[in-house]
C-alpha positions in Angstrom: 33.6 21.1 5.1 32.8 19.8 8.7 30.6 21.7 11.2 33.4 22.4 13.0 35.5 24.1 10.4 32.6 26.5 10.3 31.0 29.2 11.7 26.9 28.3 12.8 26.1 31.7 11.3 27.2 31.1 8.0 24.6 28.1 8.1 21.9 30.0 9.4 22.0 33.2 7.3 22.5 31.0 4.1 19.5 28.8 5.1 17.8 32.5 5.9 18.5 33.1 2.0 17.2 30.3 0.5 13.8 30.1 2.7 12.9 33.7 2.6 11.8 34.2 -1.0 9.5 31.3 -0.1 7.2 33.6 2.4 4.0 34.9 0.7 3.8 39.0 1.1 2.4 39.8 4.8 3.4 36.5 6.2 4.7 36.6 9.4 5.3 33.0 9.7 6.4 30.4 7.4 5.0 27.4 9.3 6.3 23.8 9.4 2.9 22.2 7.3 -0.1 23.8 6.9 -3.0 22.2 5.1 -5.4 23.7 2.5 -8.7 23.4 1.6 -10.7 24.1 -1.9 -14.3 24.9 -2.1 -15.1 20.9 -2.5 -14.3 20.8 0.3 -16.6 23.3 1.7 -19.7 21.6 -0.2 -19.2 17.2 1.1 -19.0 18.9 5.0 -21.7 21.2 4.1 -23.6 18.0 2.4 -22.8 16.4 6.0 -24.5 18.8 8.1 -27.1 19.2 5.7 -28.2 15.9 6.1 -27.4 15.2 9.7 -25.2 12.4 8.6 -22.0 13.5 10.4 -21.1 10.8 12.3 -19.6 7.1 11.6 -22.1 5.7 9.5 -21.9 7.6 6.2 -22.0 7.7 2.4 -18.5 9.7 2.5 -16.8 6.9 5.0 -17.4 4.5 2.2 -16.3 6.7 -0.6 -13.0 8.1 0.9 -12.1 4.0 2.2 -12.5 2.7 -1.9 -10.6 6.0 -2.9 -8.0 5.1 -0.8 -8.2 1.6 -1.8 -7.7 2.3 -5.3 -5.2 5.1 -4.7 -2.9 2.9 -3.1 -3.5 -0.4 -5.5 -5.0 -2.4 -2.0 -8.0 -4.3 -1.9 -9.3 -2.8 1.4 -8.6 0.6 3.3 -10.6 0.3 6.5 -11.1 4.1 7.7 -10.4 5.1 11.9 -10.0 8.1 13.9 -6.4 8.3 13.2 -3.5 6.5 12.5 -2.4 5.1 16.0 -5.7 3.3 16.3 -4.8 1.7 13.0 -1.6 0.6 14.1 -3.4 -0.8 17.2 -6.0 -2.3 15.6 -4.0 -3.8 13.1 -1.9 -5.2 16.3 -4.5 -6.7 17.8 -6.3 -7.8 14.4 -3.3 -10.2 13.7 -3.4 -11.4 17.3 -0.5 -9.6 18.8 -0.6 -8.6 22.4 0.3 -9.3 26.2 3.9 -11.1 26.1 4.7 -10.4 22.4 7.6 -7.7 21.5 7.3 -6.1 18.5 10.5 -4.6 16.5 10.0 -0.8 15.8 12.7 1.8 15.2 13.7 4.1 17.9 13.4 6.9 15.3 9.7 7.5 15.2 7.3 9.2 16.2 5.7 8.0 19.5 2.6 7.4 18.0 4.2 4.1 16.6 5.7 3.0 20.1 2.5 3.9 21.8 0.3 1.9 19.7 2.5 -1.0 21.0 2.3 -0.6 24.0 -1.9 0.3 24.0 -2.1 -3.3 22.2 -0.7 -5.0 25.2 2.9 -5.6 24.1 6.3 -4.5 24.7 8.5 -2.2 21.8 12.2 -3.8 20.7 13.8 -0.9 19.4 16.2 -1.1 16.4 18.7 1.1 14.3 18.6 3.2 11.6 20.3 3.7 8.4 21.0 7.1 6.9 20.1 6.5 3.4 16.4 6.2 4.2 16.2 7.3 7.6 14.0 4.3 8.1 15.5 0.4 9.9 19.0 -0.9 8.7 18.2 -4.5 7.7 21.6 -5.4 7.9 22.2 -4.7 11.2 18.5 -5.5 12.2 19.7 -9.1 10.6 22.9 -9.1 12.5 21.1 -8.3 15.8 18.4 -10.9 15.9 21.0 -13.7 15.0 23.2 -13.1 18.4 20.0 -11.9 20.3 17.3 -14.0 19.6 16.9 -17.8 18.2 14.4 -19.8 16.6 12.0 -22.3 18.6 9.8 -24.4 16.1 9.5 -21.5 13.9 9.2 -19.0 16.1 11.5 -15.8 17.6 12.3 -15.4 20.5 14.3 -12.7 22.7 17.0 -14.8 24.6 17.0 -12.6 27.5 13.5 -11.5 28.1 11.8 -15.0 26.8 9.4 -13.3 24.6 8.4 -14.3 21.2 9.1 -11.9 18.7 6.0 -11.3 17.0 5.8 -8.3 14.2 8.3 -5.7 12.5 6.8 -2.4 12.3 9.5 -0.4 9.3 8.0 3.7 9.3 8.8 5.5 6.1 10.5 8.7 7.6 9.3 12.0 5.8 7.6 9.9 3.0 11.2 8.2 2.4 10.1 4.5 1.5 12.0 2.1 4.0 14.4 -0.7 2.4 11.4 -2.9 2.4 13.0 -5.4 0.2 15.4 -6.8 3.0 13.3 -6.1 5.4 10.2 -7.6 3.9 12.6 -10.9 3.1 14.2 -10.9 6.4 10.5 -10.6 8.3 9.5 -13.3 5.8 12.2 -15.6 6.8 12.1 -15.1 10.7 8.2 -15.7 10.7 7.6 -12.2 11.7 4.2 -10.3 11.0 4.8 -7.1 9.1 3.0 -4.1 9.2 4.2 -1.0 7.5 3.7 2.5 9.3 2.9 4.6 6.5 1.5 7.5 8.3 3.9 10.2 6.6 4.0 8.0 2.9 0.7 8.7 1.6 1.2 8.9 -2.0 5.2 7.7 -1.9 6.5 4.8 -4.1 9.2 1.9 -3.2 10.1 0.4 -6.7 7.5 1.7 -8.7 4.6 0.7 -6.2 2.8 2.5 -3.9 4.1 1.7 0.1 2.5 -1.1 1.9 2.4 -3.9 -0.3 5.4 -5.9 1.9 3.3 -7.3 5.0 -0.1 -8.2 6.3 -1.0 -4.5 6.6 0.3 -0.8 6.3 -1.6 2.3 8.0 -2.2 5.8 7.3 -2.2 9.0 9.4 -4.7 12.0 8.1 -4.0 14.4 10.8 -3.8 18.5 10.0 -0.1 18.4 9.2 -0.3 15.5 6.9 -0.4 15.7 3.0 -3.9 15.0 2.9 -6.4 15.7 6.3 -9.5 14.4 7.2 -8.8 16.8 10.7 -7.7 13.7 12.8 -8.1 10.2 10.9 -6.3 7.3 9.5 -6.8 3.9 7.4 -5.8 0.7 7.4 -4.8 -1.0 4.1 -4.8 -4.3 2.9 -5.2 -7.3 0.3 -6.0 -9.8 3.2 -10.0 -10.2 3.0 -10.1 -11.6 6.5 -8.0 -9.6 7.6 -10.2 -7.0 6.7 -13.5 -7.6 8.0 -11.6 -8.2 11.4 -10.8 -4.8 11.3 -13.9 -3.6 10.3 -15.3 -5.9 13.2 -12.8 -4.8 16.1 -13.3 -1.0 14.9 -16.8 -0.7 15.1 -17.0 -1.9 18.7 -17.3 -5.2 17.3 -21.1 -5.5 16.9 -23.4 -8.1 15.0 -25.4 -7.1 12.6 -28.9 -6.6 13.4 -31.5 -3.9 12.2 -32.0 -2.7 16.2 -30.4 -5.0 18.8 -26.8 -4.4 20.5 -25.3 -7.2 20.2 -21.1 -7.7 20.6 -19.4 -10.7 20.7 -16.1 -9.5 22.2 -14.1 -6.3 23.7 -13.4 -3.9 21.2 -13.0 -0.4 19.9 -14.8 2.5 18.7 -12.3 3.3 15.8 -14.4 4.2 12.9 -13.9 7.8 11.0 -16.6 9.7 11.0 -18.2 10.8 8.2 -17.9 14.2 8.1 -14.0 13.5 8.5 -14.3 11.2 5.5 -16.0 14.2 3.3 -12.9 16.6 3.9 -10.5 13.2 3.2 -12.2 12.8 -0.3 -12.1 16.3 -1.5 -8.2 16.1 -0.3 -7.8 12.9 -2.2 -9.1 14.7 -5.1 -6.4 16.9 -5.5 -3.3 14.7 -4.5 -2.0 14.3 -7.8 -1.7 18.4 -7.5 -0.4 18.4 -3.9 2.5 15.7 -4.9 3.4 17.8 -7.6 4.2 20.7 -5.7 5.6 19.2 -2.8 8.1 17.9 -5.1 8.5 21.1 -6.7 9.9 22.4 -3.8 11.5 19.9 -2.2 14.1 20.0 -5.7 13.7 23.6 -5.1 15.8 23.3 -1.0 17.4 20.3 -2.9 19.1 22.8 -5.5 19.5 26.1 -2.7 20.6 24.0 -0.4 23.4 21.9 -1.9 26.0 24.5 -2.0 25.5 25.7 1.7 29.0 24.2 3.6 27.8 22.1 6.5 24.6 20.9 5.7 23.2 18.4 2.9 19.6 17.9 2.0 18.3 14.5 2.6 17.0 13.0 -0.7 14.6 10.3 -1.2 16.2 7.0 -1.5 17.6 5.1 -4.9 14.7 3.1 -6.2 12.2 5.1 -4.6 9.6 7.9 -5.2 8.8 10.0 -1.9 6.1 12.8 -1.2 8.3 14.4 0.9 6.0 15.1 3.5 8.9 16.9 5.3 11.7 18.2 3.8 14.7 18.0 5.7 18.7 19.1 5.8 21.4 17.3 8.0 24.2 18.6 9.5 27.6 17.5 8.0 28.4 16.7 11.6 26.1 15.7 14.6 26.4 18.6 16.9 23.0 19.3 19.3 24.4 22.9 20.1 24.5 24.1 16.9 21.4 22.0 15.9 20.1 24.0 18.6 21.4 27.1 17.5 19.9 26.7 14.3 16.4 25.5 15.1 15.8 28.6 17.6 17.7 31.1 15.2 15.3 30.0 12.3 12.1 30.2 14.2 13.0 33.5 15.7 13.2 34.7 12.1 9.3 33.4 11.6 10.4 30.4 9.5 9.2 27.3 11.8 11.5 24.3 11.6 11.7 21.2 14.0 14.3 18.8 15.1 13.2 15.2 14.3 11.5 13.0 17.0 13.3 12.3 20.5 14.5 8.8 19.8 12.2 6.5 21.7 14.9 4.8 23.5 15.5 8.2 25.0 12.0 8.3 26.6 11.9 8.1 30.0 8.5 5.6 29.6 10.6 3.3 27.1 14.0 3.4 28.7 13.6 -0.1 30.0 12.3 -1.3 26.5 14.7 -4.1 24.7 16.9 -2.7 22.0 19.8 -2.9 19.8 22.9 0.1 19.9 21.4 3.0 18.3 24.9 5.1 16.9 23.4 6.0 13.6 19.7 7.0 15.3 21.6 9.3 17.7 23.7 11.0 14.8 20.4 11.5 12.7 18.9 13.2 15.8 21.4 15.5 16.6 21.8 16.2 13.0 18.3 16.8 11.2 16.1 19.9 11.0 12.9 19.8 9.0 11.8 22.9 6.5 9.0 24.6 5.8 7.2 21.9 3.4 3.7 23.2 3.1 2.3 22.2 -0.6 1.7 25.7 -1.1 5.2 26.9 -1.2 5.5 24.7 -4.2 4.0 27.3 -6.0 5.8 29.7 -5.0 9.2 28.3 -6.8 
């Protein structure tokens, strides 16, 4: 049954019904994400300000970077402040910058555009697919073909002149991109590839953790992430050069000596701190347990939620295992009024939901930015509300 057919309020009081036995007794608020924290975590930032060693020189930095390492089957996770500093690091780390475009999709958050942009180069915005939420790499394919060509092995955008340097896929909600096709079709074109995995800590495309398809994927720890370090991120990869490049450019890029300040280029002061890194290893700790209940409820909205006319919940892809960071619905039909409708409805009733990102292209700062047509990105934005996902409410079903 279509949108249309249908009365909003039937959506919003059977949405009401299926979300309210999730709120815990004297909770006013069922928000979006909340994190939560065990009494390991009290005692490695106690041990931190214990021994003064808080900042980004640590025991903890070095712990949290190999647990991540091993977590996610890489050789190297190279710990920053969060994960748009890995994105730009990783940018400039594979020597993309000032007259390069980079091919991100318009349905992101900004974080990925503005890293970009911080890195001295311009975003080429592409299309999305509904089945992951993440790039079509069909019509990604189709669109280079007619708007770009090849010039001794290199891309180029026939009407700005730029080389096209680097595709940047983002796993929407934890749902792994098609990075099969894309991987192949980056491959082919001579395009770095660096996978933003800020919301896919812990997700799986084809039985292997996310960021195995490029030269690099990066990690976001913020508060509403599965796991939080507070603010923080990572790099990962299997690239050793690559590696201490990163290591190099994120720690201001000094040369080792016991006292002098030596730096042999412009760089950044990227590097997590410790005492972030202590919080990031007790949350690592217990990711097995978070995953579990994330997906716990997630097949919880996936089973309420099915039988509501209107709306579907979006699943993780065929092939793939996802956190599901954020759980979210779609309307049958795009239709921003009654998205609308619903999103202040629902968080008048204390149960704090969110429309997805305002496509970049949409931006006022990236309205000039090259792009492909963007129908399906516009129907998934005036179409998709995110639930209540904290992991705690897994426990709760």
């Amino acid at each position: 049954m279509r949108l249309t057919d249908l009365n909003t309020s039937s959506i919003l009081e059977a949405l009401k019904r299926s979300i309210e036995p999730l709120r815990g007794a004297g909770e006013d608020l069922l928000p979006l994400h909340a994190p939560e924290f065990d009494e390991q975590a009290w005692t490695y930032v106690k041990d931190c300000l214990d021994t003064g060693w808080v900042s980004s020189v640590g025991s903890y930095v070095t712990r949290f970077e190999q647990m991540l390492a091993q977590r996610t089957e890489h050789k190297h996770a190279v710990a920053v402040v969060n994960g748009t500093a890995g994105l730009q690091a990783a940018l400039v780390a594979l020597g993309i910058g000032m007259g390069d475009e980079v091919l991100i999709p318009s349905l992101t958050f900004v974080a990925t555009a503005n890293a970009v942009v911080h890195a001295g180069a311009v975003p080429h915005f592409v299309e999305a697919e509904w089945t992951t939420l993440g790039i079509d790499p069909l019509k990604l394919e189709a669109y280079l073909e007619s708007a770009c060509e090849q010039r001794s092995g290199t891309l180029y955008n026939k009407t700005t002149g730029r080389r096209v340097a680097t595709l940047i896929p983002m796993h929407t909600f934890g749902h792994p991109s098609d990075m099969e096709r894309l991987g192949e079709l980056a491959h082919r074109l001579g395009l770095k590839l660096i996978e933003d995995a800020a919301e896919a800590l812990g997700s799986f495309y084809r039985e292997r953790h996310v960021g195995h398809h490029g030269q690099a994927a990066v990690l976001s720890f913020n508060g509403n992430k599965i796991i939080t370090t507070g603010g923080g991120g990572a790099v990962l990869t299997d690239d050793d050069s690559l590696a201490r490049r990163l290591r190099h450019l994120t720690t201001t890029a000094k040369l080792s000596h016991r006292w002098a300040f030596e730096h042999d280029e412009p760089a950044f002061n990227f590097r997590l701190p410790n005492l972030n890194a202590a919080l990031g290893c007790a949350q690592l700790e217990r990711l097995d347990e978070l995953l579990d209940r994330k997906r716990r409820l997630a097949f919880y909205y996936k089973e309420h939620i099915q039988n509501i006319n209107g709306i579907r919940f979006l699943e993780e892809p065929e092939g793939s295992r996802s956190n599901y960071w954020l759980n979210a619905i779609a309307l049958e039909q795009p239709n921003m009024v009654a998205r609308d409708q619903l999103l202040d409805a629902l968080n008048d009733a204390g149960i704090q939901v969110r429309p997805i990102w305002t496509p970049m292209h949409l931006l006022k700062m990236f309205s000039d930015c090259p792009r492909m047509p963007m129908t399906i990105v516009e129907d998934i934005y005036a179409s998709v509300i995110n639930l209540p996902s904290s992991a705690a409410l897994g426990g709760r079903v």
